[in-house]
C-alpha positions in Angstrom: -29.3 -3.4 -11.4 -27.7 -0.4 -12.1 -27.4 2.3 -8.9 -24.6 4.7 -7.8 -22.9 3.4 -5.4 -24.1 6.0 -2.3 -23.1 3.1 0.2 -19.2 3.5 -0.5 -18.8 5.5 2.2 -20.2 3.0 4.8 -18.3 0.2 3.2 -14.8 2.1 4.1 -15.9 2.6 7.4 -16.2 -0.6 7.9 -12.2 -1.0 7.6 -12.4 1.5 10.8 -9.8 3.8 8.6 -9.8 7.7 8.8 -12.5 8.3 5.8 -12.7 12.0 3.7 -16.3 12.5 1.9 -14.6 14.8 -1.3 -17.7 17.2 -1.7 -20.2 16.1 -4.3 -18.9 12.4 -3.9 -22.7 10.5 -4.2 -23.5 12.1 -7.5 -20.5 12.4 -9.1 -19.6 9.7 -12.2 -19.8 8.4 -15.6 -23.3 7.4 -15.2 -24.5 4.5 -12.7 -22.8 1.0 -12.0 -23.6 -2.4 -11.8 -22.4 -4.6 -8.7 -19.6 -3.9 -8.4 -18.4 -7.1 -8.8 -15.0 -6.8 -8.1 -11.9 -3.5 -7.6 -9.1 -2.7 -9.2 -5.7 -0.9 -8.0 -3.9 1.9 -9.2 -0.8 4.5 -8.2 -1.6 7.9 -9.3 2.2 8.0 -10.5 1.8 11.9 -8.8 5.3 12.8 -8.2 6.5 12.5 -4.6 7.6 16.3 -4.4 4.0 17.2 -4.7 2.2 18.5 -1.4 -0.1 17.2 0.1 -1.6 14.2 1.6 -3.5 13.4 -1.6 -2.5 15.6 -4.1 -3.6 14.2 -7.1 -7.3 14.8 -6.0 -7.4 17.4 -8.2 -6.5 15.7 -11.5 -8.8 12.9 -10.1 -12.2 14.4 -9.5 -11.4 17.4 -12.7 -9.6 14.8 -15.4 -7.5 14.8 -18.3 -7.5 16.1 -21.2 -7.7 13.0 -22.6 -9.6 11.5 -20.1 -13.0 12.6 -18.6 -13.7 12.5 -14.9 -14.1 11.3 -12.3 -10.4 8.7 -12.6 -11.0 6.7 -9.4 -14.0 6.2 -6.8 -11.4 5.7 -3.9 -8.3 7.1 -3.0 -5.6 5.8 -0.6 -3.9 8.8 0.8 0.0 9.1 1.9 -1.7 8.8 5.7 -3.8 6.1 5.2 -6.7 8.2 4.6 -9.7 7.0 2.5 -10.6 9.5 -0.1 -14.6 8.5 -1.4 -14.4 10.2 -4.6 -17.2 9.2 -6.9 -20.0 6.9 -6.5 -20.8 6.6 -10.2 -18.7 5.4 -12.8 -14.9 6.2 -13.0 -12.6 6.2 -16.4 -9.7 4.2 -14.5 -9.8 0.5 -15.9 -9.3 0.9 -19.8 -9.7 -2.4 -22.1 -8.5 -5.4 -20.7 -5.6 -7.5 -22.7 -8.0 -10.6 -22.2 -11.3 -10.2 -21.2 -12.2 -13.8 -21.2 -9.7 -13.9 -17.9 -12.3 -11.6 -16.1 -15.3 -12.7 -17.3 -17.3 -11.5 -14.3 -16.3 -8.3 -15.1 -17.6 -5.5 -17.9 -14.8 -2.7 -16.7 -15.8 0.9 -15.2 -19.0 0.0 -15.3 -18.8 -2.6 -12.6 -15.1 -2.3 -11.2 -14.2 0.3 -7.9 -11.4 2.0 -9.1 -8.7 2.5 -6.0 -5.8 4.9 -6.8 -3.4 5.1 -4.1 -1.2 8.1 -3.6 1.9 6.9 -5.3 4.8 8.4 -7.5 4.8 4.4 -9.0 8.4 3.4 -8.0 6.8 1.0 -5.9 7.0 3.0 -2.4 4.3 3.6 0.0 3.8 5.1 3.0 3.7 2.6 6.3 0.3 3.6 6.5 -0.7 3.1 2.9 1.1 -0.7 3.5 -1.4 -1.0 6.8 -4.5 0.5 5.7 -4.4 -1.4 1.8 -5.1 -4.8 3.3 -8.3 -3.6 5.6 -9.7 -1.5 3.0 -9.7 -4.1 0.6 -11.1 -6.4 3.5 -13.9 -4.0 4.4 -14.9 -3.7 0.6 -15.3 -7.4 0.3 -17.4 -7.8 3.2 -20.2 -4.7 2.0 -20.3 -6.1 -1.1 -19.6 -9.8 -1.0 -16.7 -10.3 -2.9 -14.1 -13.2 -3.1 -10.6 -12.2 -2.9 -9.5 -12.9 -6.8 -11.9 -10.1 -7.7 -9.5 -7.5 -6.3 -6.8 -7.4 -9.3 -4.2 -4.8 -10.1 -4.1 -2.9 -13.2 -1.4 -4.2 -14.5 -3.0 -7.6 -14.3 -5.9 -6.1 -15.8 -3.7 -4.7 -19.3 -0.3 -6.1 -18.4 0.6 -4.8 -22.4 0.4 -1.0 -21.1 0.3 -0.6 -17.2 2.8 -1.5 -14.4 0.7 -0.2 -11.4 0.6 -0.7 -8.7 3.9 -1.1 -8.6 5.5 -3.4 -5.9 2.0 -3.8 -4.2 0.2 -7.5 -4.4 -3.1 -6.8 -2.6 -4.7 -9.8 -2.5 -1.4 -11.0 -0.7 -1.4 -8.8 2.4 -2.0 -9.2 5.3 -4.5 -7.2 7.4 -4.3 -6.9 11.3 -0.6 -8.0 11.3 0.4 -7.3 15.0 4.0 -6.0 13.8 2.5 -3.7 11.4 1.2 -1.6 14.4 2.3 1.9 14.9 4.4 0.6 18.2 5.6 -2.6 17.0 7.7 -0.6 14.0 8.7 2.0 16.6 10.4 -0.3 18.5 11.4 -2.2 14.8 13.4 0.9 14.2 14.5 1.8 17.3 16.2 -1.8 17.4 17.5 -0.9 14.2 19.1 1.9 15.0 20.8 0.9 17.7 22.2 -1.8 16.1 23.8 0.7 13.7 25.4 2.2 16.6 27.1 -0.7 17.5 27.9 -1.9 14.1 29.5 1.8 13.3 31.3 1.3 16.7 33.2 -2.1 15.8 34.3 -0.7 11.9 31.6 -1.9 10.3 30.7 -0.3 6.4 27.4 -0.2 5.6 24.7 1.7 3.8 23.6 2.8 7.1 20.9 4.9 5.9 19.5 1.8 4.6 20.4 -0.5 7.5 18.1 1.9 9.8 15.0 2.0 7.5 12.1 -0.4 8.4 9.0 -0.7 6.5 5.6 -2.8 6.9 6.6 -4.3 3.7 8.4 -7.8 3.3 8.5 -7.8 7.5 9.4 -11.2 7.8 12.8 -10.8 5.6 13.9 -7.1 7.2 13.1 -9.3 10.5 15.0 -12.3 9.6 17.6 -9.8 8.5 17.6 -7.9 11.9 18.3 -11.5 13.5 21.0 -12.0 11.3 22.7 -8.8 12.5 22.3 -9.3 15.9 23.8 -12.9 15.5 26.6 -11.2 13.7 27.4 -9.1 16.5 26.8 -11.5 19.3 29.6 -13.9 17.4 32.1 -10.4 16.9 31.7 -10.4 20.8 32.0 -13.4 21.6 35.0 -13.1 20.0 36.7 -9.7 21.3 35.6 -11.3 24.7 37.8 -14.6 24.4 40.5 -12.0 23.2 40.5 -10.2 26.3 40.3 -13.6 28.5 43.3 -15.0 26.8 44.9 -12.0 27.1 44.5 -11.7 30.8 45.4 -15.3 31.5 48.5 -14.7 29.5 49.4 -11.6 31.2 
């Protein structure tokens, strides 16, 4: 049956994210859609000097010149933010590379189109890495989907697209206690303490680097953090047997 897709809105809620309606959202597309059986990821490659939570919701809801609007029914703005752009069909999929690899799926016509607010080097926000894995969760609940019909564009045309870059959705994880807004404050804080005391005992590092923690690959910058602190707790060990020896020498 073909319909526009005027329940979007509700299935985002669902994910309990921060949801913008973009003016115009329940009529706007290509025509109607069928399903959807399944949703595809973008980046909006939108340079990260641009302003703006979502600034490429311009170029999104007014096209291309060589592309007709709308580009994308969702966005996935720098905050987290769900943008529900167009309910109707969007021009964001293209021809496949092998369509007999998706062969529940036509294209446009049946595939949400996500673009998250990305200048494609494969960085996002902390809040685009925590809110990805419960959108994609909330839109497979509304509409019944099985996790392999959530694919990335480049899996989609792998001959011509790369995004998103850096960003597996179907392996992340939603609800991930250490991806809460406290659990990374105290994540960094650690971390930057720890490049206090490294800087302190002549340490080189980047230590711009060595203070940066992100939601993504958690369990390596945590197993890295470990490493640090056993690093540390060895060097004192160390400078503390110094000091002993020197004492009971003295």
């Amino acid at each position: 049956m073909s319909r526009y897709l005027t329940d979007l809105a509700a299935a985002c809620r669902k994910s309990g994210l921060p949801i913008q309606e973009v003016p115009g959202w329940r009529t706007r597309g290509r025509g109607p859609m069928h399903g959807p059986h399944g949703v595809m990821w973008h980046h909006t490659a939108t340079p990260d000097a641009a302003r703006g939570d979502y600034p490429s919701l311009h170029v999104i809801t007014r096209g291309r010149p060589d592309l007709s609007p709308p580009l994308a029914n969702l966005g996935l703005a720098r905050s987290g933010t769900v943008l529900v752009i167009a309910a109707g069909k969007a021009h964001h999929a293209g021809r496949p590379d092998n369509r007999a690899r998706y062969p529940w799926a036509v294209g446009n016509s049946d595939i949400i189109g996500i673009e998250i607010e990305s200048a494609g080097h494969g960085h996002y926000t902390d809040a685009q890495w925590a809110a990805a894995p419960r959108l994609r969760d909330a839109l497979s609940e509304h509409y019944k989907l099985k996790p392999d019909r959530h694919i990335a564009h480049r899996e989609w045309a792998p001959s011509r697209k790369i995004d998103p870059r850096g960003l597996d959705i179907r392996a992340l994880h939603s609800e991930d206690p250490m991806s809460t807004p406290d659990a990374m404050a105290m994540l960094r804080d650690i971390a930057s303490r720890l490049v206090v005391i490294e800087r302190n005992l002549g340490y080189t590092h980047d230590y711009a680097k060595m203070a940066r923690v992100s939601t993504r690959d958690l369990p390596e910058q945590l197993k890295n953090l470990r490493n640090r602190i056993d690093t540390l707790a060895a060097r004192l060990d160390a400078l503390e047997a110094t000091e002993l020896k020197g004492t009971t020498d003295g």
